[in-house]
C-alpha positions in Angstrom: 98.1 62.3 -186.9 99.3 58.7 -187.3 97.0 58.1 -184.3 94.1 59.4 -186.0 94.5 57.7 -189.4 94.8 54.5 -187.3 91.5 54.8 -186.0 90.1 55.8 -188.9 91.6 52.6 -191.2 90.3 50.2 -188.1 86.7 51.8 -187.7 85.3 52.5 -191.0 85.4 48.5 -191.7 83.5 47.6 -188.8 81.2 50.4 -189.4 80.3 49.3 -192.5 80.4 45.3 -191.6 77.5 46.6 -188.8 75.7 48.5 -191.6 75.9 46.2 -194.6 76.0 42.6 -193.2 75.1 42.4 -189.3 71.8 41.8 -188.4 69.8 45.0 -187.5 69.7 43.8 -184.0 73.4 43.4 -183.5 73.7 47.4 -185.2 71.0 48.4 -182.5 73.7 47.0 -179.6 75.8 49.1 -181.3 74.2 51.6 -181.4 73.2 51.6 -177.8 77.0 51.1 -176.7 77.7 54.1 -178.6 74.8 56.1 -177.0 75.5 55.1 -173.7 79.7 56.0 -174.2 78.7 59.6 -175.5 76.4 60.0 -172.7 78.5 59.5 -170.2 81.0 61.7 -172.0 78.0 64.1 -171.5 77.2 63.6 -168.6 80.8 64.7 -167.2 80.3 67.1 -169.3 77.3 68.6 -167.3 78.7 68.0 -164.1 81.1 71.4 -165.1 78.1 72.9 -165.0 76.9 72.3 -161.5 74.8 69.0 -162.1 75.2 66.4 -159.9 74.2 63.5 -162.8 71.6 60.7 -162.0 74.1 58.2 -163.6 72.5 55.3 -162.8 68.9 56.3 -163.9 70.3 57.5 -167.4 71.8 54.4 -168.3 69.1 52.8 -167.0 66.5 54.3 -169.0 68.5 54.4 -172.7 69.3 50.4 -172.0 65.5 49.8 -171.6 64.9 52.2 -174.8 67.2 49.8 -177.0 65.7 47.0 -176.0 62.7 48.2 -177.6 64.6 49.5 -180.1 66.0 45.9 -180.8 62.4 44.2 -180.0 61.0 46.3 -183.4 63.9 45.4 -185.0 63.0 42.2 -185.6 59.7 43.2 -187.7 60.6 43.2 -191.3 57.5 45.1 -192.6 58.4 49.0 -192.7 55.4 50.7 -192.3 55.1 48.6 -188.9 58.6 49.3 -188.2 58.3 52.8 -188.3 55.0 53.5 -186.9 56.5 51.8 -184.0 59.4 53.8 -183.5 57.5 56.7 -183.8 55.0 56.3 -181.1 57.7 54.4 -178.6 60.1 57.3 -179.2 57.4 60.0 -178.5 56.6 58.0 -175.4 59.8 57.9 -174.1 60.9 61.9 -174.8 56.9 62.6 -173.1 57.7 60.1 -169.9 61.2 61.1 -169.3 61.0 64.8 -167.3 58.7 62.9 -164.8 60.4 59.4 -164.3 63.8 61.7 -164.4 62.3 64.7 -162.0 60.7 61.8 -159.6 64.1 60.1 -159.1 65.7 63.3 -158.9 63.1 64.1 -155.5 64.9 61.6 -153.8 68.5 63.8 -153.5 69.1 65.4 -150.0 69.8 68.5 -151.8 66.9 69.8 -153.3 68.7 72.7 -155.5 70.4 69.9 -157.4 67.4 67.6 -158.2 66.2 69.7 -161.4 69.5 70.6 -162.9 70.2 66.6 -162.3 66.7 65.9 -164.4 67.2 68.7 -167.2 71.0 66.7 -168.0 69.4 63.4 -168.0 66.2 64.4 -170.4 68.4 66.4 -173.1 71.4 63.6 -172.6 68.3 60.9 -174.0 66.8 63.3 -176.6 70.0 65.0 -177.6 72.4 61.6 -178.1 69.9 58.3 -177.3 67.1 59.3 -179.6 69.2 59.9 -182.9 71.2 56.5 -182.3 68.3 55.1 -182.2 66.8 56.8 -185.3 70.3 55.7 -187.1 68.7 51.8 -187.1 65.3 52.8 -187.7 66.8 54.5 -191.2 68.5 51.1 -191.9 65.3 49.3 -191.3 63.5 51.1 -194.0 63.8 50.5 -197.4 67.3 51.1 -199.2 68.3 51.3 -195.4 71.9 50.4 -195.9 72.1 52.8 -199.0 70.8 55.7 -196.8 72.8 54.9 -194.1 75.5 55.6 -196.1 74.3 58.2 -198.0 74.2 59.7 -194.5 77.7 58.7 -193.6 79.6 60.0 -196.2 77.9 63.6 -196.3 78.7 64.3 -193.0 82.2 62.6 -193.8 82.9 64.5 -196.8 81.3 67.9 -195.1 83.5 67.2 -191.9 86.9 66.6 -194.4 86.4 69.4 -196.6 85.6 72.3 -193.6 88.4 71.1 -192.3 90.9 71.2 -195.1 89.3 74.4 -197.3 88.8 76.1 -193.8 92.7 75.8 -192.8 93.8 76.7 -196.3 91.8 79.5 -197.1 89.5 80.3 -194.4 89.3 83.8 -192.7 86.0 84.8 -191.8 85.3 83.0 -188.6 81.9 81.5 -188.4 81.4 81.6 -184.9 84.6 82.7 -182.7 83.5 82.0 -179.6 82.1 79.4 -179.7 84.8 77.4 -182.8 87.4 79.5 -183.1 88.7 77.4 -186.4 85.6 77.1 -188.1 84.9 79.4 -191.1 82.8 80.4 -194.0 84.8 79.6 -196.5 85.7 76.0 -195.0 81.8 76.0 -194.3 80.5 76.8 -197.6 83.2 74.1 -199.1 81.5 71.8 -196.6 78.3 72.1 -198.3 79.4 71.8 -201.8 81.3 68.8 -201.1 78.5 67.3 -199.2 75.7 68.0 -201.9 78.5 66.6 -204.6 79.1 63.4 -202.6 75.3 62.8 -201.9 74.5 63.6 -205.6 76.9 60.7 -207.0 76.1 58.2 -204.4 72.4 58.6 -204.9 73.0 58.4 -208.8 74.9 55.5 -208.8 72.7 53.9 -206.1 71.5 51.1 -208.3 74.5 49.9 -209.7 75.9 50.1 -206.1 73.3 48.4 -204.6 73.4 45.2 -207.4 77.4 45.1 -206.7 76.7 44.9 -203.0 73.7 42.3 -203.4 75.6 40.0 -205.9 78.8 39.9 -203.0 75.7 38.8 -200.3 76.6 42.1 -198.4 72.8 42.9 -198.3 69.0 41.6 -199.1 67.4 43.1 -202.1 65.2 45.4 -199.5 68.3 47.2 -198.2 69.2 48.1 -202.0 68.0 51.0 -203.9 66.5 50.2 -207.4 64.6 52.2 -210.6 62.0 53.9 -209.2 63.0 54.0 -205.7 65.8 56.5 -206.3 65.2 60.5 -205.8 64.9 63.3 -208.0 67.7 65.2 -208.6 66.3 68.3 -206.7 65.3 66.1 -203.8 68.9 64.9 -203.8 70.7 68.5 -203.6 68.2 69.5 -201.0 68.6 66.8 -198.6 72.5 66.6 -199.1 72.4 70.8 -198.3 69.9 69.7 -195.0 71.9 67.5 -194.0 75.5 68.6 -193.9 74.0 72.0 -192.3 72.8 70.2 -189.7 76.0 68.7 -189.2 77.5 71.9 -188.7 75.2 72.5 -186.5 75.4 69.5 -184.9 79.1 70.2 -184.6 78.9 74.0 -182.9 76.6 72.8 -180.5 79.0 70.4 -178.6 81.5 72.7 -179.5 79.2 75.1 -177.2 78.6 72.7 -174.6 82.5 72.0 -174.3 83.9 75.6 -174.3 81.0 76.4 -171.8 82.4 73.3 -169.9 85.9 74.5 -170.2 87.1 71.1 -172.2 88.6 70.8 -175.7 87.4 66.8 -176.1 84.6 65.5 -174.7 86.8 62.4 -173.8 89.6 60.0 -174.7 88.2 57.0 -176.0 89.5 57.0 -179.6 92.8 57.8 -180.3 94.0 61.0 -182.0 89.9 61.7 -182.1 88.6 62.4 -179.0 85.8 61.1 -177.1 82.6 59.3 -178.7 80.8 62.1 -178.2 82.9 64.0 -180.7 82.7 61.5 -183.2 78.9 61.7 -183.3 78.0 65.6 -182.5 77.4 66.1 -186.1 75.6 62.6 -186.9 73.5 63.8 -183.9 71.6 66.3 -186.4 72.1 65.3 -189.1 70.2 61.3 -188.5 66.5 63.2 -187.8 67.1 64.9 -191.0 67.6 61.8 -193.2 65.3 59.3 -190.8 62.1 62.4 -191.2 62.8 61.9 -194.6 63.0 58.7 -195.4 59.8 57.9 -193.0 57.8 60.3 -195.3 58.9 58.5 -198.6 57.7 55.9 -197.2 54.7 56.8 -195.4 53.2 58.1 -199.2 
């Protein structure tokens, strides 16, 4: 436990140093490094199941997706911004099966070479492509107040499953797959998530002058007046969200049990690996950056 609060006292400053002050291509590195640690988390991972990985190839293809990633960082008008991630992204999910399936051809064991592919394709769309969506949301407008917005949703969902779950949980959600998790702790994850969203979206102005006036952000990462949401748009999006985090969560829950691991690795004290750190942003970043894009976009 004293592990675990550690971590959690060292990392939540330098998370928010990345999101608030550094420059959007310093959090795309990030980012990267933190895509590229879960996948090879993930790609051990799939070796449980029979894959033989294309290691190599993987990394090599997410390093050359952030450097794009980092290249339309630099462009400060949004609209460009996102139109850009949107058609490079779709590029690289369309061109991946065949640049992944052609490198795979060269293996001497042919029964291997699609199983090797199918790892490398979901390990880009499944842990690469919502990293990468995490610094197109702080490109946008308001971008550090969504980011987060995002954050502490899944935070506060994560914290309150856990703790209403082990006090008065007893239907189990899905036994097989979480034994832990259950409704109770679930439903208590959603409240708590659509509570937290609610008062940070409320109180998004005032938070956004305070962090303006200490030179944390530009007046473009800030949410003012008109720019904030509707009450009903707020609850909704907070509910999205934090169920796609539970989502987020069972599924690498699922891809552990069914690789016969309880942590996907070791990296962070008292937490696990990377890769269980992020399952849940995993889902829940394509719900806030789809979002976000169409406020934009109208």
């Amino acid at each position: 436990m004293i592990k675990r609060v550690v971590t959690v006292v060292v990392l939540i400053p330098l998370v928010l140093f990345v999101v608030l002050k550094a420059p959007l291509y310093v959090m795309a590195i990030v980012a990267g490094a933190v895509a590229l640690l879960a996948v090879a988390e993930f790609l051990k991972l799939a070796a449980q199941y029979g894959a033989q990985p294309l290691w190599r190839p993987t990394y090599g293809y997410i390093v050359l997706f952030f450097l794009f990633v980092i290249a339309v960082s630099t462009n400060r008008v949004p609209l460009v911004e996102t139109t850009s991630m949107i058609y490079g992204l779709a590029l690289a999910v369309v061109v991946a099966p065949f640049v992944f399936l052609t490198i795979a051809m060269r293996g001497t064991e042919l029964a291997s070479g699609y199983p090797a592919a199918a790892a490398s394709v979901f390990a880009f769309t499944y842990i690469a492509t919502p990293m990468a969506l995490l610094v197109q949301i702080r490109q946008q407008p308001a971008g550090a107040i969504l980011v987060i917005y995002l954050l502490l949703v899944v935070w506060a969902g994560d914290i309150f499953a856990y703790f209403v779950g082990k006090a008065i949980g007893r239907h189990r959600m899905s036994p097989e797959v979480s034994p832990k998790k259950t409704w109770e702790g679930a439903i208590a994850s959603v409240v708590a998530s659509v509570v937290i969203g609610t008062l940070w979206f409320q109180h998004s102005a005032g938070i956004s002058t305070w962090f303006l006036q200490a030179g944390l952000i530009e007046r473009r990462d800030g949410m003012f007046g008109l720019q904030q949401p509707s009450l009903g748009v707020i609850v909704a999006l907070s509910a999205i969200v934090n169920i796609a985090a539970q989502l987020g969560d069972l599924v690498e829950s699922l891809i552990k049990r069914g690789a016969g691991v309880k942590d996907s690795g070791a990296i962070l004290p008292g937490h696990g690996g990377m890769l269980d750190r992020i399952d849940a942003m995993l889902f829940a970043v394509p719900v806030v950056w789809a979002w976000s894009a169409w406020r934009l976009m109208q």
